[in-house]
N, C-alpha and C positions, 0 to 999 in steps of 0.2 A: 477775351472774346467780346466785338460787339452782338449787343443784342437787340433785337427788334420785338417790344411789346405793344400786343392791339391788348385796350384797356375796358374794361366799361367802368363807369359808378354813376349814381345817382346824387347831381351834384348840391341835394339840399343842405346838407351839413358844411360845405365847405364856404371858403371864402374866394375859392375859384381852384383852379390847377394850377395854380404859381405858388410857391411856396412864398409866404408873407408874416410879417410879424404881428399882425392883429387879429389872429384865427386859424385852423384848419386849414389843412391845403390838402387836394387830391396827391401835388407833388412830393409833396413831404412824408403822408401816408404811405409811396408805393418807395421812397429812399429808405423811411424809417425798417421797411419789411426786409430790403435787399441787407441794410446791415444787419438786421439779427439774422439773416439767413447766413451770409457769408462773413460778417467780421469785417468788410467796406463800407466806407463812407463814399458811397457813389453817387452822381449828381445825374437826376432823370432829364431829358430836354426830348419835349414834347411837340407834337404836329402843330397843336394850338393851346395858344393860352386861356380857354375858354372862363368865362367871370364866374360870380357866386351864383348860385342857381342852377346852373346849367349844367347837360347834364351828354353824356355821354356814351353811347353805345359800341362805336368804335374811333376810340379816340389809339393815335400811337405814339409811342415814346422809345429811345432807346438808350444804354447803360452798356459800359463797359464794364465787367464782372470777372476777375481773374481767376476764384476758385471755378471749375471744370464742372460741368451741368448737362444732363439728356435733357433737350427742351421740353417735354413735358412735363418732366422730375422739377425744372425751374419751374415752370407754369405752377402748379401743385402747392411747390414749398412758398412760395410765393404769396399763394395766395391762403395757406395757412396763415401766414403772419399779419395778413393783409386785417382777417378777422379781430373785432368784429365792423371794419369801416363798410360800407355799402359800395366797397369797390371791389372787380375783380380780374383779374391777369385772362384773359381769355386764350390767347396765344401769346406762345416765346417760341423767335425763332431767329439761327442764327444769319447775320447780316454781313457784311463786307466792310472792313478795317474803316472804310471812310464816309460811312452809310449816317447820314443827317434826318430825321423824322422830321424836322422843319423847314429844311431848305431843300429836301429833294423832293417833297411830295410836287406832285401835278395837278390834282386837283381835291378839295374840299366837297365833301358833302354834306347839307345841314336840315335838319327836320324841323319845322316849327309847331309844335300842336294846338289847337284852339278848338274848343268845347261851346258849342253855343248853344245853352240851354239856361234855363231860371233856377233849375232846380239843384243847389249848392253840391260840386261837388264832393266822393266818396276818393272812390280807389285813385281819384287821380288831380287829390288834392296835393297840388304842389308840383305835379308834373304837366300840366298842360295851362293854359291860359282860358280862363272863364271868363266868356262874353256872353253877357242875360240880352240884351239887343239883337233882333234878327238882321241876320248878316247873308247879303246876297254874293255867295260865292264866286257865281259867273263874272258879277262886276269885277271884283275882287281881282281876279284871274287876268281880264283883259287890261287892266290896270297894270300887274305886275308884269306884262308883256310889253310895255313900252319903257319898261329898267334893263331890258334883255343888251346883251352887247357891250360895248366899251365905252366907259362914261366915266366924268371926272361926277365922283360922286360925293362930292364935300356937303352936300343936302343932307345925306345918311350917314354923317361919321359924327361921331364921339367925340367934343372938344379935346378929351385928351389923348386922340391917338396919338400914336407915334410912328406911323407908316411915314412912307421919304414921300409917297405920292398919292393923289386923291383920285387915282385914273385906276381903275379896276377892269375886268371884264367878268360879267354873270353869263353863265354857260346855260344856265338853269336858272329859271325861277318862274314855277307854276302854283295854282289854285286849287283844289280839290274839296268835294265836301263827301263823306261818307254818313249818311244819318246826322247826327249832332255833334260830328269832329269833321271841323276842317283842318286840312293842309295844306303846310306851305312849303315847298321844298326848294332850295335853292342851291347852288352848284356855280364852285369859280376855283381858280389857281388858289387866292387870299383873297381874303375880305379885308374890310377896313374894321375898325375898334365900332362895337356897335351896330354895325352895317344891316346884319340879318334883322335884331330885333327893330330897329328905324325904321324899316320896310316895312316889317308886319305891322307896328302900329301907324304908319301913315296906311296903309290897307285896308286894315280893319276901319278908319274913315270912308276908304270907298263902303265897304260893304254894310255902312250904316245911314249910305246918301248923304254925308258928309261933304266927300271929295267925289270927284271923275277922276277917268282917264286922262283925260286931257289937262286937269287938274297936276295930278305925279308927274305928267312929262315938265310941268313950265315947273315946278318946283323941283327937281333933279335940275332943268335948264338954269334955276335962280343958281346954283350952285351955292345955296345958301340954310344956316342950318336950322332959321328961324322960318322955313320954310316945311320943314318935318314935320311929321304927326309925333303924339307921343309913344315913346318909346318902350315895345314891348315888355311886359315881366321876362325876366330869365326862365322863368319855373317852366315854360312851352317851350324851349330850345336845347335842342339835342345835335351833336355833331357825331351823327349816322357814321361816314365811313372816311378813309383818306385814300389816294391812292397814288402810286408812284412806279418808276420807268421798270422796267424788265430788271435790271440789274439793281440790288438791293444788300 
């Protein structure tokens, strides 16, 4: 049976969701649960490879699992074994023979959080990004409305991605301030290696009169990467939701 797992963890502890040989992996965690559950060695492949840091609310992956399972009974046992990692099985459910978590999703969802106050944080040290500089959202905002659409956007990628192409389309990506946390949310098919946190921290430029508007557009235009601001912490990036076609 394939299976379809929406995951969350908190991804401070790891060294990302890929399983690697220098650390922790979210990957490795939810393989190591499924063999002591069932006695397989089964291999998870995920919607996204998200990096060390980062952190996940609904993140999906799916496994091939031959001993017989109620899907919440999996959910359950699952995430017994899961303990004590800061990760956990939120939904199991079953998928169709040829059902991909990485190639069939349609679009990405991704939450950036940013704290902008002086005063060090508490409950949300390590999950959002602290900026002591007052940060003009509105700026911020109409800034990130001129990355909107399909763009080769080799300015916001990671020297070491591995995409075939630097041509993306952002479906999404908006501004928000609520009190002392801004958002950023942003929304596309894939991104590039790095793409979301590049943005936010050429952003967080504008929203410190740094950069304009007009500024982002000739630097996305440079197609060049020494034209980026620097590049977000992980600890404010969460990969909200994934979502994919009727048939699954």
């Amino acid at each position: 049976m394939r299976w379809k797992l929406t995951i969350e963890y908190d991804g401070s502890p790891f060294v990302g969701w890929q399983r690697q040989d220098n650390g922790a992996s979210v990957q490795a965690a939810v393989e190591q649960a499924t063999l002591k559950l069932t006695g397989e060695a089964v291999t998870i492949a995920a919607a996204g490879r998200t990096d060390a840091g980062v952190h996940a609310f609904g993140q999906v992956a799916h496994a091939d699992i031959a001993k017989a399972f109620a899907p919440d009974k999996l959910r359950d046992a699952l995430n017994a074994h899961l303990r004590p990692h800061p990760v956990a099985v939120i939904l199991a459910e079953e998928a169709r023979d040829d059902f991909h978590a990485r190639f069939d999703a349609t679009a990405r969802h991704y939450l950036y959080r940013i704290v902008n106050r002086r005063a060090p944080l508490t409950f949300d040290a390590g999950k959002a990004w602290q900026v002591q500089a007052a940060l003009d959202a509105d700026a911020m905002h109409a800034a990130a409305l001129r990355l909107l659409g399909t763009h080769d956007f080799t300015t916001f990628r990671a020297a070491e991605c591995q995409a075939k192409s630097p041509v993306k389309t952002l479906d999404r990506l908006d501004v928000s301030r609520a009190g002392e946390e801004i958002s950023v949310r942003a929304s596309a098919r894939s991104f590039l290696h790095h793409q979301v946190r590049s943005i936010v921290g050429t952003l967080k430029l504008v929203g410190t009169g740094k950069m304009t508007a007009n500024d982002v557009a000739a630097a996305l235009a440079a197609k060049d990467r020494t034209q980026c601001g620097p590049v977000a912490p992980p600890d404010g990036l969460y990969l909200v939701r994934v979502e994919y076609g009727v048939k699954q």
